[in-house]
N, C-alpha and C positions, 0 to 999 in steps of 0.2 A: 791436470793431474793424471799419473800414469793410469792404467788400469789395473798394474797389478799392485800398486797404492790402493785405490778403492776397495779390490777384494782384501788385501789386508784391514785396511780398517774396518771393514765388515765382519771380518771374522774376529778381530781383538774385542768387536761392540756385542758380536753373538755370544766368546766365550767368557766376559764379564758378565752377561747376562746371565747367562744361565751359572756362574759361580753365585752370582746375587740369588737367583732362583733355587740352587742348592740351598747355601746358607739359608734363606729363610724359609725353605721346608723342613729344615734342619731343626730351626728355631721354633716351629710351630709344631712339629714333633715332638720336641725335647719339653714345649708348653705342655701338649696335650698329656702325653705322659704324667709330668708332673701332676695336673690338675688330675688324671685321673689315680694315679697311684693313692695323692693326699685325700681325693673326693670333693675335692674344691671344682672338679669340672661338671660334676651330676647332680642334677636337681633333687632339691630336698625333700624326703617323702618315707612313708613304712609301711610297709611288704610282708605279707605272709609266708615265710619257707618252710617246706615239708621235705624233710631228710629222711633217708631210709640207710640202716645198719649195711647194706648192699652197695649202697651207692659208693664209684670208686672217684678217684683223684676228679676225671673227665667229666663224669658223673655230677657232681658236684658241683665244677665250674659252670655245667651247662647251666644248670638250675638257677645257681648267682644272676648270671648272664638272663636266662630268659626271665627272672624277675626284677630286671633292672638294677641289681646290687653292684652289678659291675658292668663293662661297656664294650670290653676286652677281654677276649677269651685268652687270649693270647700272650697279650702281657700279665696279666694275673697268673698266668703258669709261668712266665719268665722269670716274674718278682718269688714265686713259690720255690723256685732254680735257684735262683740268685741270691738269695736267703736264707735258703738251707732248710725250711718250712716247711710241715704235713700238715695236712688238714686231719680233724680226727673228726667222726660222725656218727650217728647212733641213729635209733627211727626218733626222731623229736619234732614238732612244729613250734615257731616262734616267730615272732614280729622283728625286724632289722630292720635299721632303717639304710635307705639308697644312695647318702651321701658318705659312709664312714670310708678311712683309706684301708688299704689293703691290708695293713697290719690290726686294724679294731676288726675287720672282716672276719678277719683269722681268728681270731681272740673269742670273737663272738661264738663262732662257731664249735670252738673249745668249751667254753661256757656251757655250751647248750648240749656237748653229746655226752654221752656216758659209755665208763668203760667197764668193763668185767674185771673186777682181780681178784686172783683166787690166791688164799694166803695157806700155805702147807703148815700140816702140823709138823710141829717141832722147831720151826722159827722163831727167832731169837727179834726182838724188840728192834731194833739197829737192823737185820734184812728185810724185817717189815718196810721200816721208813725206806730201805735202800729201793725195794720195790716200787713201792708206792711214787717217790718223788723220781728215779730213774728211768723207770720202766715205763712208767705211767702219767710222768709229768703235773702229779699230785701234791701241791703242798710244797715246803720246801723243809729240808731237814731241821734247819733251824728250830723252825717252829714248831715242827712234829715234837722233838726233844725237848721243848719248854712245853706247851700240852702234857705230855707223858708226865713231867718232871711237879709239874704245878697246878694244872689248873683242876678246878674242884667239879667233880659227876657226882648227880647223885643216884650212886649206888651205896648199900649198907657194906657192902662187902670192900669200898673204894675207901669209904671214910676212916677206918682203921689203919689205913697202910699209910708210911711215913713217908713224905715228901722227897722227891730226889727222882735221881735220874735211873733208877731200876724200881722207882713203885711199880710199875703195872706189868713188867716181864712176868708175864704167866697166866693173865688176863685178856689178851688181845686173842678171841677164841677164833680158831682156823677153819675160813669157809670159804667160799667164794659171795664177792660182792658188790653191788653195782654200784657205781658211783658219779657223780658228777665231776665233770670236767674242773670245775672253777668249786667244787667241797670243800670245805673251810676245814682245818685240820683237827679243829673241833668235833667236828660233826663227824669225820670219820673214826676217829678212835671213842665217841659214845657209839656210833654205831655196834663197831667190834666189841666194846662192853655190854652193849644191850643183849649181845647173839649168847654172849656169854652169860651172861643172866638168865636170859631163858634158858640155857640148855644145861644149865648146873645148879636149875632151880629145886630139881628132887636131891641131889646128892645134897645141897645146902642143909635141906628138911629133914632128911633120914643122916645125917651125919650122928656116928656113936663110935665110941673110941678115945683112946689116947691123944687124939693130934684133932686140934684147930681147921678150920677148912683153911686157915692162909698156909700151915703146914702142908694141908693134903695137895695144896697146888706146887706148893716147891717139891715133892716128893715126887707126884704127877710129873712134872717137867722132868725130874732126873728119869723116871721109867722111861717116857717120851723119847729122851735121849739116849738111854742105858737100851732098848730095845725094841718100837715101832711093828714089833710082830703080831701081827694078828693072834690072838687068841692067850699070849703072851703075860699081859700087862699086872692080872692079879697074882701071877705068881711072882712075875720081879717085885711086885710089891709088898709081897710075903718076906721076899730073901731081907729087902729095905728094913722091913716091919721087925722081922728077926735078931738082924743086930741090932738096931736101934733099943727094943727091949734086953737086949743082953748086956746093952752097953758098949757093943764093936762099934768100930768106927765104920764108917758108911765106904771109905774106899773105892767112889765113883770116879772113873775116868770121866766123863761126861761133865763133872765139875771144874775138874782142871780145866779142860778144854775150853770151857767158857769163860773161866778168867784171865787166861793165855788168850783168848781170841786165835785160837788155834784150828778155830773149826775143820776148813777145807785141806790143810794139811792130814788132818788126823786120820781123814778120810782115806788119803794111801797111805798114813803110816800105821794105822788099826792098834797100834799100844801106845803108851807113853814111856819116855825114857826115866831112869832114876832120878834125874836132873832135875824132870818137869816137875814132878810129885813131890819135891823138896821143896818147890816155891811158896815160900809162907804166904796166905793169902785166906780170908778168913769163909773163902769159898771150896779152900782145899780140902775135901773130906780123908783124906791119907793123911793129913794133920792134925785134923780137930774132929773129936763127936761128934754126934747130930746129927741134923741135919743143916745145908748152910742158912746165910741169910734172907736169900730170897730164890726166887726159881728162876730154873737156867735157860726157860725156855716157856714158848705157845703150848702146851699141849693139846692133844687131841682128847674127845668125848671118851674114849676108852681108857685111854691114862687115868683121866680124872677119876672113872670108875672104877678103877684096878688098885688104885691107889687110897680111895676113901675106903674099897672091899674087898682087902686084899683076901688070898685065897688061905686056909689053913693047910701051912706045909712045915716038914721037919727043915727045909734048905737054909744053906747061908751063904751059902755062894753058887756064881751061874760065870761061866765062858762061853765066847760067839763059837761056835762052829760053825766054819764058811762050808764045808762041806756039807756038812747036813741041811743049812739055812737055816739052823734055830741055834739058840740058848741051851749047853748043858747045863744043869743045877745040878749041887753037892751038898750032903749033910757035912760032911766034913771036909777039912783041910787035906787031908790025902787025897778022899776023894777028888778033889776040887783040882790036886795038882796032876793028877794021872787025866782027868778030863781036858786039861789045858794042853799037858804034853802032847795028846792026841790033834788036839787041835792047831797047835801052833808049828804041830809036825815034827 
């Protein structure tokens, strides 16, 4: 046999080998992987984890890693890559166990952190959830909507209101609040009732007057929305209080807008067109008496005050002045319309 026969088949037996060699580190890769992603490769066992609010992505992984939770620093931030996945963490300690895959990992760790959401006054039922379940990854709307819509708190002030998909718009009071990751949608809308209970437990008590407290809340919500000024609230709720005893129609832009779901437009358009204020709708105060049927909004602590105590004034009407940054009020209709000319320029 030649020689340069021999070195060929030497070399055809070298690079089959080592294709054999490839493949099956290939193979034993693509196993380990597996086993570890699913947790089928790590011995079964539970683990102490201590998280801290501070700890970042890295952070985090170390700690899985040096507590045996995972084996893989590396592929674990692959799969976090490849996933699309954040870990969320809070200061918590909790037992895990060493065998779950990557994705109960995750999940767990959601479970066990907590986030902060601060809910602004004057938010509408519907940006609540949108926060909550978006933002925050709380709950799913779904569910938030049939809670809201159904299910039974006992609060004295809940049992009254009728069932449906705007009972509680007016009641979800505006704080910040800590929550669990994995909080059942129950538990956080009692929460937001309870804050509200406490904090409209004297207005409940000292309530005198003409109007209902489920009144003084949808009144509340229109101030909320009709004006957010500090120092502000008991006189809008004077002007409210005004015609309501005169029998004027209420004439809230802030009403429309909420049943147009107009919000974020209105916000650069600052009026409504003739158009809008024509929409029959039994929330249109430009339509009907009263006040509407339910409240248009969260209000804050001071609406609710301003609103249950309102101030004694001659007014009956107020316009935003952007220049000034307040509310004029008018006893009268002239008045009212030389104050808008002013303002509207």
């Amino acid at each position: 046999m030649k020689k340069s026969t021999i070195i060929s088949m030497l070399l055809g037996v070298a690079v089959f080998g080592l294709l054999v060699f490839l493949v099956f580190n290939r193979f034993n890769v693509d196993q380990s992987w597996n086993e570890e992603v699913s947790g089928t490769g790590r011995s079964e066992g539970i683990v102490m984890l201590s998280l801290s609010s501070s700890d970042d992505t890295d952070g985090v992984i170390r700690k899985l890693y040096d507590a045996g939770v995972i084996t893989n620093r590396g592929w674990f931030r692959d799969f976090l890559s490849d996933t699309n996945q954040q870990l969320r963490t809070a200061n918590a300690e909790f037992e895990i166990a060493t065998n779950l895959s990557y994705n109960a990992i995750i999940e767990t760790l959601r479970q066990n952190a907590t986030v902060s959401v601060t809910i602004p006054e004057g938010f509408e039922n519907r940006q609540i959830i949108d926060r909550l379940v978006d933002e925050f990854g709380i709950g799913t709307r779904e569910r938030f909507e049939d809670v809201i819509a159904n299910h039974e708190f006992d609060f004295d002030f809940v049992r009254s209101l009728p069932l449906g998909a705007d009972r509680l718009e007016g009641y979800l009071f505006p704080d910040t609040y800590v929550f669990y990751g994995n909080e059942s949608e129950e538990n956080v809308i009692a929460r937001m009732l309870g804050v509200f209970d406490m904090r409209t437990q004297e207005i409940r008590e000292n309530l005198t007057g003409d109007l209902d407290f489920h009144e003084v809340v949808i009144l509340a919500s229109i101030i909320e929305r009709e004006s957010g000024i500090e120092g502000e609230a008991s006189i809008v709720s004077s002007v409210f209080r005004n015609r309501l005893r005169e029998g004027m129609r209420l004439e809230s832009c802030a009403t429309v807008v909420y049943f147009l779901q107009i919000r974020d437009q209105f916000q650069e358009q600052r009026y409504l067109t003739y158009e809008q204020i024509q929409v029959e709708h039994p929330y249109n105060t430009y339509l009907h008496a009263g006040l509407p049927p339910g409240a248009i909004a969260n209000p804050g602590l001071a609406s609710l005050e301003g609103a249950a105590n309102p101030a004694e004034t001659g007014y009956f009407f107020f316009v935003w002045n952007a220049a000034q940054g307040r509310h004029i009020f008018s006893r009268t209709l002239a008045e009212h319309e030389a104050a808008s000319a002013i303002a509207f320029g």
